[in-house]
C-alpha positions as CSV (number, residue, x, y, z in Angstrom):
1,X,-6.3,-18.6,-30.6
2,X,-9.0,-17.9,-28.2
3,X,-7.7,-20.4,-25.4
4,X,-3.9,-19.2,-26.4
5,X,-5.1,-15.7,-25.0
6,X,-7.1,-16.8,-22.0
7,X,-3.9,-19.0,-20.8
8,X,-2.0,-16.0,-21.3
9,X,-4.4,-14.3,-18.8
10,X,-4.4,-16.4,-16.3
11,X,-0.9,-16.7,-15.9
12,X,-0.6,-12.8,-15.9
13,X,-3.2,-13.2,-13.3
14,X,-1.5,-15.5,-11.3
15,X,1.6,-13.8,-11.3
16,X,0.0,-10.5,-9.8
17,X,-1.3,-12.7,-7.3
18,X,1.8,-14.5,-6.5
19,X,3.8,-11.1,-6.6
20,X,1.5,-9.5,-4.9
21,X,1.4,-12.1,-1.9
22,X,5.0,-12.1,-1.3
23,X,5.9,-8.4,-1.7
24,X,2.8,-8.0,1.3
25,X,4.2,-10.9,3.9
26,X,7.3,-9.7,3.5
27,X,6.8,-6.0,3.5
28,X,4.7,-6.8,6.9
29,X,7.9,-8.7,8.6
30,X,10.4,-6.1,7.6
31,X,9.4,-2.8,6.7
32,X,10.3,-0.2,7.4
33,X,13.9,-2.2,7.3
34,X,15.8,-0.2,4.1
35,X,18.2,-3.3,3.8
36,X,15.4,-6.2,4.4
37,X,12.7,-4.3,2.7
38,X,14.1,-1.7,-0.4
39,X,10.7,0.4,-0.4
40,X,12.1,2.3,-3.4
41,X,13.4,-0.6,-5.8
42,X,10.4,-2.3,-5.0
43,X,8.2,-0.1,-5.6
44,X,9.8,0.6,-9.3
45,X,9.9,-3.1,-9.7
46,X,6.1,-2.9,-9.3
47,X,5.2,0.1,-11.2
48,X,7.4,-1.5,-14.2
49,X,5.8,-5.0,-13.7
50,X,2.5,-3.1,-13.9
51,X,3.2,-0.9,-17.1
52,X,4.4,-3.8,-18.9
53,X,1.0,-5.6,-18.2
54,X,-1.0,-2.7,-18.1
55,X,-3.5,-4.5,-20.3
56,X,-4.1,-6.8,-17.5
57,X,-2.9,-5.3,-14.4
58,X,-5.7,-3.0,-12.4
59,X,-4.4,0.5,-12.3
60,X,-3.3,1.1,-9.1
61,X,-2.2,-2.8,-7.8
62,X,1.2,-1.6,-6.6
63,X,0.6,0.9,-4.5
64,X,-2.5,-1.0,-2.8
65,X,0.1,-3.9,-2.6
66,X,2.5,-1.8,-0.9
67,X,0.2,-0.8,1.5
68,X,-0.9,-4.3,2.3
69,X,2.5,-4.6,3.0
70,X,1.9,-2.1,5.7
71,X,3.5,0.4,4.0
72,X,1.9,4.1,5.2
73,X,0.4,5.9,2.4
74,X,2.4,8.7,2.9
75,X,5.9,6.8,2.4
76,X,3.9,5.3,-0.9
77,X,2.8,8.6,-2.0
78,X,6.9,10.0,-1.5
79,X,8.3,7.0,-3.0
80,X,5.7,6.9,-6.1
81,X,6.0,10.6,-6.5
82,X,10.3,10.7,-6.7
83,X,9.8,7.7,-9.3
84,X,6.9,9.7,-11.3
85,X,9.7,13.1,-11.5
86,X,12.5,11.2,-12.0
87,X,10.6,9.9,-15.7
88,X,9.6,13.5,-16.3
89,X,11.5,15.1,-18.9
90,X,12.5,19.2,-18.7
């Protein structure tokens, strides 16, 4: 069971590395492109990839892979903050 849940693990952790690699070379060749580089759905793809790991996932790995991407952290803090108010509820 044990070696079940460290497989597990380290594919988790490979796909935040693999995710995270690609989303930073190719937010450093085409952002701030909207078309080439959809700062907004990505960054929800992210977040959502992260919650549903969040077990695994460091808190905080999208943003910080986002601004890899070269992404300033004023465009993250906008984007992350419209996705945050968007989930609240009145």
């Amino acid at each position: 069971m044990d070696a079940v849940a460290t497989e597990a693990q380290s594919n988790v952790d490979a796909q935040v590395l693999n995710i995270g690699g690609v989303v930073s070379r190719l937010g450093q060749r085409f952002y701030p492109s909207e078309p080439a580089f959809p700062l907004e759905d990505i960054a929800t793809r992210l977040e959502q990839f992260a919650l549903d790991r969040q077990a695994v996932v460091p808190q905080g790995w999208a943003p910080r892979v986002l601004l890899e991407a070269g992404v300033p952290y004023m465009d993250i803090f906008s984007v992350l903050h419209r996705l945050y108010e968007s989930q609240v509820r009145d």
